[in-house]
C-alpha positions in Angstrom: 86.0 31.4 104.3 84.8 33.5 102.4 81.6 32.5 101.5 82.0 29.4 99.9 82.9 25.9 100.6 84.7 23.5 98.1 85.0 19.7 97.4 84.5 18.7 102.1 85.5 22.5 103.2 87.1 22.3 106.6 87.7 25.2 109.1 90.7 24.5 111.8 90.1 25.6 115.3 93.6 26.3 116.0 94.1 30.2 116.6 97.4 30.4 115.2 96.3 29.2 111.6 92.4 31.6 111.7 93.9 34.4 109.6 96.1 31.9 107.2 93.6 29.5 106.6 90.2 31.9 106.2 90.7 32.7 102.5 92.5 29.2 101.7 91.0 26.9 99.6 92.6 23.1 97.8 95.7 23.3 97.5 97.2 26.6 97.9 101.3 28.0 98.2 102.0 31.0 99.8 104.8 32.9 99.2 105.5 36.8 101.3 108.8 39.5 101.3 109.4 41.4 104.2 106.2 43.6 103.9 103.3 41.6 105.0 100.9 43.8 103.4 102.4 42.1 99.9 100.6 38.7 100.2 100.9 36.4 97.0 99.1 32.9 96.9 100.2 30.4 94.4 97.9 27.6 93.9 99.1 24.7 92.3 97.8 21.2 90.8 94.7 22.0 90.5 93.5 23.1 86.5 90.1 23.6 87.6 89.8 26.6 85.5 86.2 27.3 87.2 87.8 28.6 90.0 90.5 30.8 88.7 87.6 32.1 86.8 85.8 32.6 90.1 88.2 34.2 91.6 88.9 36.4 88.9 85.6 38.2 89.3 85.5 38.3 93.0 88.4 40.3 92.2 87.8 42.3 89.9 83.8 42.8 89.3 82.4 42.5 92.8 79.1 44.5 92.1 78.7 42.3 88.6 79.0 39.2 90.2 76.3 40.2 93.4 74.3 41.6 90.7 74.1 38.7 89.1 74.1 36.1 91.5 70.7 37.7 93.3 68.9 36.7 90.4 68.7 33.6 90.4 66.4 31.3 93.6 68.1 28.3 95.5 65.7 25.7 93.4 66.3 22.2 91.8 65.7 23.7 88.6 68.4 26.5 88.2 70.7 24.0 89.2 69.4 21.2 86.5 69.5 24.2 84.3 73.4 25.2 84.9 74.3 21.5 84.9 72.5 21.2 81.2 73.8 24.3 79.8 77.3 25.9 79.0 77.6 29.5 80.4 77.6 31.6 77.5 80.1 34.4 79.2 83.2 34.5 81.8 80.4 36.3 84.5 77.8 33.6 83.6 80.5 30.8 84.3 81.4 32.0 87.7 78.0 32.3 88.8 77.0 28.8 87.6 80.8 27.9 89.9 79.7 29.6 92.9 75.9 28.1 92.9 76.8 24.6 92.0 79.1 24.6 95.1 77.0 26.3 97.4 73.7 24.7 96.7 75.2 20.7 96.3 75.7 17.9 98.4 79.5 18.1 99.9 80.2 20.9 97.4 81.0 18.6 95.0 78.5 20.6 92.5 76.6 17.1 91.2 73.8 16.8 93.1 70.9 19.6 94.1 71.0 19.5 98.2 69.6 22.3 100.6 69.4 21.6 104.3 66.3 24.0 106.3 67.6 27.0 108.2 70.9 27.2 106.4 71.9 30.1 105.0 73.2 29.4 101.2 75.7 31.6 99.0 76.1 34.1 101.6 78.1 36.0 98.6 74.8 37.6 97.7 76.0 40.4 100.4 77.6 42.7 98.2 80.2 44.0 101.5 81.2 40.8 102.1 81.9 40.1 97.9 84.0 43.9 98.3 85.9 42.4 101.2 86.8 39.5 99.4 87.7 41.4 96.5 90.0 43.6 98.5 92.1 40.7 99.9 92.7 39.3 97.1 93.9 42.9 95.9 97.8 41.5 95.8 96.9 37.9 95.0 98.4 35.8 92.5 96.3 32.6 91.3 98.9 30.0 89.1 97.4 26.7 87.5 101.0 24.6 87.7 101.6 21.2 89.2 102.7 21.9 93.0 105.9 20.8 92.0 107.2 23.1 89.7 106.0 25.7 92.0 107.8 25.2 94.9 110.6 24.6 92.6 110.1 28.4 91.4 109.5 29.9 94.2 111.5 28.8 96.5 113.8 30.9 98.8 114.8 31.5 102.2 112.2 33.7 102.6 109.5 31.7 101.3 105.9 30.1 103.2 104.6 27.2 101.6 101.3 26.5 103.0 99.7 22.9 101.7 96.4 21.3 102.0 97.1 17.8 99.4 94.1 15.7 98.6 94.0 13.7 101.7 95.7 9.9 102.0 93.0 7.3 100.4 90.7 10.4 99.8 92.0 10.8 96.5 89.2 10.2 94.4 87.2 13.0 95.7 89.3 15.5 94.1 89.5 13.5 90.7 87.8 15.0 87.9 87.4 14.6 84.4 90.2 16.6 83.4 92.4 15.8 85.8 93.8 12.5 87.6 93.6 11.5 91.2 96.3 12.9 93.2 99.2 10.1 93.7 102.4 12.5 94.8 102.0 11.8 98.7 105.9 10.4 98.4 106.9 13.0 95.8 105.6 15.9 98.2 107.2 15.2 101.0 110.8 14.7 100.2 110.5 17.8 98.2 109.4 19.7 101.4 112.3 18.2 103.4 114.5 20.1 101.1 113.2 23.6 100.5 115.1 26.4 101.4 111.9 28.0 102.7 109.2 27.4 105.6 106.1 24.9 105.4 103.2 24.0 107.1 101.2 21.0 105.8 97.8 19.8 106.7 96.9 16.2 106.4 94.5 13.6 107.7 95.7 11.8 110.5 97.0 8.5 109.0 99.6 5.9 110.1 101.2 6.1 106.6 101.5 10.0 106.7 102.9 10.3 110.1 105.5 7.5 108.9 106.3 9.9 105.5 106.6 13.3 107.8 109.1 11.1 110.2 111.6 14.4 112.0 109.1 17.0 110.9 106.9 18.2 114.0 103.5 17.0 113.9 100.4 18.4 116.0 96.9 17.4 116.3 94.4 19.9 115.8 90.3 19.6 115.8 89.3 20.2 112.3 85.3 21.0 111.4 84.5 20.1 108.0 80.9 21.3 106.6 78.8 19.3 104.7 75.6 20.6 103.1 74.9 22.7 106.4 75.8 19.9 108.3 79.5 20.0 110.9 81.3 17.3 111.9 84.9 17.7 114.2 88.0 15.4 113.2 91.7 15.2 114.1 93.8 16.1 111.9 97.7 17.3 111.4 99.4 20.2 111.0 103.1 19.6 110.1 105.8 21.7 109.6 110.0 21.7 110.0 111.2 22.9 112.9 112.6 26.3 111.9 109.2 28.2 112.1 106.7 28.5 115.0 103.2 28.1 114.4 
């Protein structure tokens, strides 16, 4: 997924969803026309501007950010030291992202935690930083509430993809500049009414499968990664039940 994990990253085991889900992270829309080499991703509610900025030079400034990156040593220290200190340029601040995450306990960039024998911000490899760059070539990044994105974007045409904080794992997502996610309700009549597709992944709750009642709902293995560490659970995929999956 290219290279990074963020806030519990989980990879699905389900073929179909490989190629959607490899480059998806949070909370992402995706929208496509008829040529499917004209990809544009639409993320909403999230105003983590850390990532945008991230993203922005993956883009944009591959051999900057590898540059950059290799400089610094997986230590306790250079993380203290990019907790203590602002990042004095747009390159610095992605950097400081991308090392918090990688080198933190869950990927929730607060605590300094390295497991032995695993292989940490992989995104030193300059072909795999030009790859990501390239696939992001056509991308479009938006920092709206999810709502008034689907609202904008939605046509016939349209795929929503979703990943929502997961039901009464709110608070992992919560930050200081942004509240804990609350719209489980609000989401899910607004996808029974799009014009467009949807596919929606969720943890498998009682209270979610009740909400998505009529939609189809299928169990897939999930692996999430923790500091180094997997763990498989079962989760949902859920969609309407004029697409195919």
């Amino acid at each position: 997924m290219l290279g990074y994990t963020y806030e519990n990253s989980k990879q699905f085991s389900h073929e179909a969803l490989r190629d959607i889900l490899r480059n998806i992270k949070g909370r992402f829309i995706l929208s496509y026309d008829d040529n499917p080499e004209v990809l544009k991703l639409y993320k909403g509610y999230d105003i983590n501007g850390d990532l945008v900025n991230f993203w922005k030079y993956v883009k944009q400034h591959p051999e900057a950010f590898v540059t950059e990156l290799n400089q610094y040593l997986e230590s306790r220290e250079m993380f203290d030291t990019f907790t203590q200190h602002e990042p004095k340029t747009e390159l610095e601040r992605a950097i400081r992202f991308y090392f918090q995450l990688s080198c933190s306990y869950g990927s929730r960039s607060k605590n300094f935690c390295v497991n032995q024998g695993y292989k940490y911000m992989p995104l030193r490899n300059l072909d795999k930083v030009k790859d990501a760059s390239e696939r992001l070539r056509h991308v479009i990044i938006e920092k709206q509430p999810w709502e008034k994105i689907v609202a904008r974007f939605d046509q016939p045409h349209t795929f929503f993809y979703l990943d929502p904080p997961y039901y009464t794992k709110e608070h992992i997502y919560e930050r200081e500049d942004a509240d804990a996610f609350n719209q489980h309700e609000e989401l899910a009549e607004a996808l029974k009414q799009i014009k467009g597709k949807f596919l929606l992944s969720y943890n498998n709750d009682p209270y979610i499968r009740k909400l998505y009642k009529g939609c189809i709902i299928e169990e897939v293995e999930t692996q999430y990664s923790v500091s180094g560490a997997f763990q498989t659970e079962t989760e949902l995929l859920i969609r309407i039940n004029r697409i195919s999956v």
